[in-house]
LUMVOBA-435007 format. One line per field, with one value per residue (C-alpha): y, x, z. Coordinates in steps of 0.25 Angstrom, whole numbers, plus 5000, padded with zeros to 4 digits. Each point is the difference from the previous one (the first is absolute). Example, Ala and Ser with C-alpha at 12.3 -4.5 7.8 and 13.67 -1.06 7.14 Angstrom:
BEGIN
py = 4982|5014 .
px = 5049|5006 .
pz = 5031|4998 .
//
This chain:
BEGIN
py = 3649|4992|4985|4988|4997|5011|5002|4986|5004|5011|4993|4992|5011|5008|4988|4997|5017|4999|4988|5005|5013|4996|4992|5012|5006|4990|5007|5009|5003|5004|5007|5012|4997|4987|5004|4995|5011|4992|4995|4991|5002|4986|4991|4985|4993|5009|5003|4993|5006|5000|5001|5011|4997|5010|4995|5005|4986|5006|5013|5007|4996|5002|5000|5003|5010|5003|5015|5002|4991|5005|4994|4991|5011|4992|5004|4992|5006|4996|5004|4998|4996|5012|5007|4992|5008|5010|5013|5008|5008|4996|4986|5000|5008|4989|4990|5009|5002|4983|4997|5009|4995|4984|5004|5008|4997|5007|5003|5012|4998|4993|5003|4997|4990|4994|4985|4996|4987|4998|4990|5011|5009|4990|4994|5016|5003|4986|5007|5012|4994|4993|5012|5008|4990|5004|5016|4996|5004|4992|5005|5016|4998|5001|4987|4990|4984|4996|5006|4991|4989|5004|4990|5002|4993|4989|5000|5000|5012|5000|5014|5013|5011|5013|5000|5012|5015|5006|4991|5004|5007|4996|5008|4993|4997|4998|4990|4998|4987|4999|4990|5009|5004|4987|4989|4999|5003|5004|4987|4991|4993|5011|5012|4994|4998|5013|5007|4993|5005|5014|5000|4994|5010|5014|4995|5004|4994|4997|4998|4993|5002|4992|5008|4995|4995|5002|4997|4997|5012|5013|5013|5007|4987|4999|5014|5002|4989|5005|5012|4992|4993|5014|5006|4986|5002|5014|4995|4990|5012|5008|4988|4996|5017|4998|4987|5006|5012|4991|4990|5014|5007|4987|4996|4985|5000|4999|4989|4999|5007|4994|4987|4993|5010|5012|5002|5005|4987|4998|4995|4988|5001|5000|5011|5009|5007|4989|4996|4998|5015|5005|4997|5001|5008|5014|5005|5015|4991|4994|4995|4995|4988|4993|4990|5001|5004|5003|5013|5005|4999|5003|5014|5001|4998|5010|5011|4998|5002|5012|5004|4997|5007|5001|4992|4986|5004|4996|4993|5005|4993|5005|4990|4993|4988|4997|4985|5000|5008|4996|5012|5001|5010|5001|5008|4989|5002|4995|4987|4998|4999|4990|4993|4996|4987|4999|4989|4995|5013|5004|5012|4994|4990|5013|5007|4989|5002|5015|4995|4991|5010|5012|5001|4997|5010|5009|4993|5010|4999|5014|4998|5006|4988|4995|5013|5008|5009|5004|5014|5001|4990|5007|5000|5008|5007|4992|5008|4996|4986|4992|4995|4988|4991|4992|4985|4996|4989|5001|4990|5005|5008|5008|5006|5014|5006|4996|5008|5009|5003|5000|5012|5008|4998|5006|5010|5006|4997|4987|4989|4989|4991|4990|4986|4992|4985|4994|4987|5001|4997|5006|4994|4996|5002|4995|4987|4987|4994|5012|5006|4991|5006|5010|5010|4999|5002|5012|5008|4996|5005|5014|5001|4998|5011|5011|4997|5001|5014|5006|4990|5003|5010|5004|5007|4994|4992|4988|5006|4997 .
px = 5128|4988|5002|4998|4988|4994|5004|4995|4986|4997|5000|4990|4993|4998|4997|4987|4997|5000|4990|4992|5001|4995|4990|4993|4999|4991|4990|4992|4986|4992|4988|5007|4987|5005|5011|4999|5005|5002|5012|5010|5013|5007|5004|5002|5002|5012|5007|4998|4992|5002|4990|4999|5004|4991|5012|5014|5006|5012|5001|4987|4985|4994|4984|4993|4988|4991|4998|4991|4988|4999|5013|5011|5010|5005|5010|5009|5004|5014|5002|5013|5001|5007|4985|4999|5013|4997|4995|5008|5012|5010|4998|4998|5014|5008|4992|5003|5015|5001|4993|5010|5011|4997|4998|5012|5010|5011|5007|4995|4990|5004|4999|4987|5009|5008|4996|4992|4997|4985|5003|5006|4988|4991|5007|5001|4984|4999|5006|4993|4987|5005|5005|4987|4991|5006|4995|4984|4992|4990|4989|5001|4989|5009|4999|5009|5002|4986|4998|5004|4991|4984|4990|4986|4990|5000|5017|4999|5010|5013|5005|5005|4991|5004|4991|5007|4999|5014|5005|5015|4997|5008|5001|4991|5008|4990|5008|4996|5007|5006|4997|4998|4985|4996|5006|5003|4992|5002|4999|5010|5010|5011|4992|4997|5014|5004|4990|5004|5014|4994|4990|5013|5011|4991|4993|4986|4986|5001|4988|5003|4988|4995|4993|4994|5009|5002|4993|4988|5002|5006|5006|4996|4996|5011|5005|4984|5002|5012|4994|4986|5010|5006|4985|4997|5011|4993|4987|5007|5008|4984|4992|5012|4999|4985|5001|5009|4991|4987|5006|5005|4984|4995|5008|4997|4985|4994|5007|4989|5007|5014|5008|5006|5013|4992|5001|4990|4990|4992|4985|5004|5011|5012|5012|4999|5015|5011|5005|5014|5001|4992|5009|5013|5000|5004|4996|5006|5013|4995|5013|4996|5009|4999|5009|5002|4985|4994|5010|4991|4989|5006|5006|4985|4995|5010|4995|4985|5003|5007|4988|4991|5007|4993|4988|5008|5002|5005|5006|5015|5010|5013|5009|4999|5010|4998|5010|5004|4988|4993|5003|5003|4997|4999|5016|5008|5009|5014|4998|4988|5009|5012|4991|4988|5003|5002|4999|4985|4991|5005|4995|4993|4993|4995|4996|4990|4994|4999|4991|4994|4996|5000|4985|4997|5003|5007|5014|5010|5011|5003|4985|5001|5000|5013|5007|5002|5007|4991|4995|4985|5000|4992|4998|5009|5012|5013|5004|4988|5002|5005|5014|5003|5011|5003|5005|5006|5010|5012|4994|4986|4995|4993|5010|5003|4984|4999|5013|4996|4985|5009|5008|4990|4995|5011|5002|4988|5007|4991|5008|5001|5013|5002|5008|5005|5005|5011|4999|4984|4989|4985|4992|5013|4993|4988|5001|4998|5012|5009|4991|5010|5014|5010|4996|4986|5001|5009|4990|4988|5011|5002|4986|4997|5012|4995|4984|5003|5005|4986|4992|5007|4994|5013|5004|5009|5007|5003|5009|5011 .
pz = 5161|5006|5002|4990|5007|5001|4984|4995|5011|4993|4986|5005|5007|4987|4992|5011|5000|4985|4998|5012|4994|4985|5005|5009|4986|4995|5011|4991|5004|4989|5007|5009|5009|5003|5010|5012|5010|5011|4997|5004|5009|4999|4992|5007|4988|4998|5013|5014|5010|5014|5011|5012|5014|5010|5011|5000|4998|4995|5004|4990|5002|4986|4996|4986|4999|4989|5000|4986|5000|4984|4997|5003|5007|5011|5012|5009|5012|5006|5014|5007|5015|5004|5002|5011|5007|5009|4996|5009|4991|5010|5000|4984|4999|5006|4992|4987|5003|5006|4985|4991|5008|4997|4986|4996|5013|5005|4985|4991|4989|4990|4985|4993|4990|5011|5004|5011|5007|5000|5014|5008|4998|5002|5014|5003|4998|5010|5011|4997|5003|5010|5006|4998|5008|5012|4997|4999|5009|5007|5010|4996|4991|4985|4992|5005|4998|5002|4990|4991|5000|5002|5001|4995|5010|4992|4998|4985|5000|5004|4992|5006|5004|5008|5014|5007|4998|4999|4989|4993|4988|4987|4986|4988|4986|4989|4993|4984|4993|4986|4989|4988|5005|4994|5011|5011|5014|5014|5007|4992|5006|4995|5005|5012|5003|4997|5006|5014|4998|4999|5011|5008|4997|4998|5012|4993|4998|4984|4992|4987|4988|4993|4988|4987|4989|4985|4989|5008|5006|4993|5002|5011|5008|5006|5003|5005|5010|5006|5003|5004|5011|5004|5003|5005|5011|5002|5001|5012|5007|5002|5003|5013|5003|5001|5008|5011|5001|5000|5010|5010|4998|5004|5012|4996|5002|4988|4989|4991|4989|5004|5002|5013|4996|4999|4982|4993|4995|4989|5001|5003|5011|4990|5004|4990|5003|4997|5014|4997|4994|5010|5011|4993|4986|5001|4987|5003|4997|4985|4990|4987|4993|4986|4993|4985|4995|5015|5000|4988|5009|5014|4991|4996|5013|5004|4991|5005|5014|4998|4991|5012|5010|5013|4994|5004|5013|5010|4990|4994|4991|5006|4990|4987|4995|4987|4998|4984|4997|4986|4992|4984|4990|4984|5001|5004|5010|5001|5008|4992|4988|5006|5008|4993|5001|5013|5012|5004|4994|4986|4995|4987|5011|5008|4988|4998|5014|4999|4989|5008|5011|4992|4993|4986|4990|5012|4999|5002|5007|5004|5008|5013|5006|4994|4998|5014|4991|4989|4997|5005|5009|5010|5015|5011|4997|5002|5012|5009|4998|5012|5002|4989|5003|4987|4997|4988|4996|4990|4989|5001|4986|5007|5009|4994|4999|5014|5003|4991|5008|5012|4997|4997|5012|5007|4991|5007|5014|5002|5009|4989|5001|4990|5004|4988|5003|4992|4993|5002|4992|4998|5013|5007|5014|4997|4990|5008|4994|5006|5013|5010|4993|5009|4989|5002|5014|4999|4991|5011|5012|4991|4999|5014|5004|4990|5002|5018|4996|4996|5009|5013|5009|5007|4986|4990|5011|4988|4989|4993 .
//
């Protein structure tokens, strides 16, 4: 059973979900017209925010970008300093074997339930990046330690950006977070955290979303901007291509239609490729990963990519991970029935944001949105659907649907393991109050084990 003080926070939890929830109903705009479609991604007076870091001050160098000038969809990029290792696979297979060798040691894998001491990991990932110094390179022309402070003339910026041409190449995770589609937001102090363990253990560049919240925004806001940061990601992938053939026509003469680093400008001499993804992002490698609501998306997301086919390219989601996915339905299932009351999100309080994001008049809550399962959902077959691993947590009512989409998945042969954690809660991995417990950093290490299997380009060299 969880702890007493994680029992008597979620009481409180649910008592400031509930008056937060009930007063978001009291958001009821008469004239449809009056929507506003811009939106918002945050909310500070609900949840500390933190700000981003271009330096890798403790191993990740994050920045925020706005990527739709019509609405608030926001994205922050978290890059780890393993990009600045070198890119020959030699060198980069010592560093992979020294990382995984600090993180797990000489014994064998250890259960998902068992305990594990967060000051071991952390004094292991110091000697890690202690370790992996001594494998940059520095006058080969690949990024290096200078790197990691750039001045402007006037020495304003002190961030990281990539000056060499054979940068190391890591896999992109589009990360989407949870808060019921009506909190929540990519750059809190919770995500935040989370989102550098990720970056650190899978060793990819992770771009958290910030899209548009209910009820200012309804159903399909949210989904639509998962998707927009997917095509985003696209549009970034072409625009880096067209700079690297621009910058080999030209030879470096003409730098009227590019910057100092050889991008793509606007008119007014901004890059118009994203620097950091330029250099680093390999989008051929794409993972998709959402915490409670954001697996909704990222399994819509999901759907559309495989919809578009070769229209994303070079694009390709090779994995999606969807962490206690946000899944009901009007059959209850059997957790949905002993659990309803459950620790932190009860499902009468979740109802109530399905209402919330769901538009009016539309309620249902056997919508495509909410039900992976439902007959007529739409979009691809099941068996085209990329590999799916699946998080849930023993008191967590939600449980059995997401168990339920994952067997049929594999049904149609569709690599899609499901790890269930004893004693856990909804948003055990995620939730600031538990983000820094041995079980949280379990699940973020099994994540990184099974996600390196589809990312690495040795083969499945990761696996259990």
């Amino acid at each position: 059973m969880p702890s007493v003080a994680v029992k008597l926070y979620s009481v409180f939890f649910k008592f400031m979900l509930k008056h937060r929830l009930q007063n978001r109903q009291t958001l009821i705009i008469d004239d449809p017209n009056d929507v506003n479609s811009f939106g918002v991604t945050s909310r500070p007076d609900e949840e500390s925010i933190i700000a981003s870091n271009p330096s890798f001050t403790d191993g990740v160098a994050t920045k925020d970008i706005h990527i739709d000038p019509t609405t608030s969809v926001s994205i922050r990029i978290f890059l780890p300093e393993t990009c600045l290792g070198s890119p020959d696979p030699d060198v980069r297979s010592q560093c992979n074997k020294s990382r995984v060798k600090a993180l797990i040691g000489s014994d064998p894998r250890r259960n998902s339930y068992g305990a594990a001491t967060t000051d071991n990991v952390t004094d292991n990932n110091n000697h890690y990046r202690n370790s992996f110094n001594n494998h940059r390179r520095k006058s080969d022309g690949s990024c290096n330690v200078d790197d990691l402070a750039l001045k402007s003339e006037n020495g304003v910026y002190r961030g990281y950006a990539p000056s060499g041409k054979h940068c190391r190449k890591l896999p992109v995770m589009l990360q989407f977070h949870g808060g019921g589609f009506v909190s929540g937001s990519n750059d809190s102090v919770s995500n935040d955290f989370f989102c550098r363990r990720i970056a650190k253990l899978c060793d990819v560049i992770v771009l958290a979303v910030g899209y548009r919240l209910a009820p200012e925004n309804r159903y399909p806001a949210a989904l639509e901007d998962g998707l927009k940061a997917l095509h985003w990601l696209a549009k970034q992938a072409n625009l880096a291509e067209c700079s690297k053939s621009l910058g080999n026509r030209r030879g470096g003469g003409d730098m009227k239609k590019s910057d100092s680093h050889g991008h793509i400008a606007d008119a007014f001499g901004a890059s118009m490729a994203e620097p950091w993804l330029a250099a680093h992002g390999d989008p051929s490698r794409c993972v998709l990963l959402g915490v409670s609501c954001g697996g909704n998306i990222a399994d819509y997301v999901a759907r559309k990519a495989v919809e578009a086919g070769n229209l994303l390219d070079p694009v390709k989601v090779v994995a999606q991970v969807l962490m206690y996915p946000f899944f009901i339905g009007n059959v209850p299932t059997h957790s949905e029935i002993k659990l309803a009351n459950s620790y932190f999100y009860d499902k009468a309080m979740c109802i109530l944001a399905w209402k919330l994001f769901l538009p009016e008049g539309e309620f249902d809550l056997d919508h495509p949105a909410a039900n992976p399962l439902v007959a007529g959902r739409g979009g691809p077959p099941l068996i085209r659907m990329p590999p799916t691993l699946t998080i849930v947590a023993e008191h967590d009512w939600m449980r059995d649907r997401a168990i339920a989409y994952s067997e049929e998945l594999r049904k149609v042969n569709v690599d899609a393991p499901v790890l269930e954690y004893k004693d856990a809660v909804h948003e055990f991995a995620t939730l600031d109050m538990l983000l820094k417990t041995p079980q949280a950093q379990a699940c973020a290490e099994d994540i990184a084990i099974w996600v390196k299997k589809h990312i690495s380009l040795r083969g499945h060299e990761f696996s259990y």
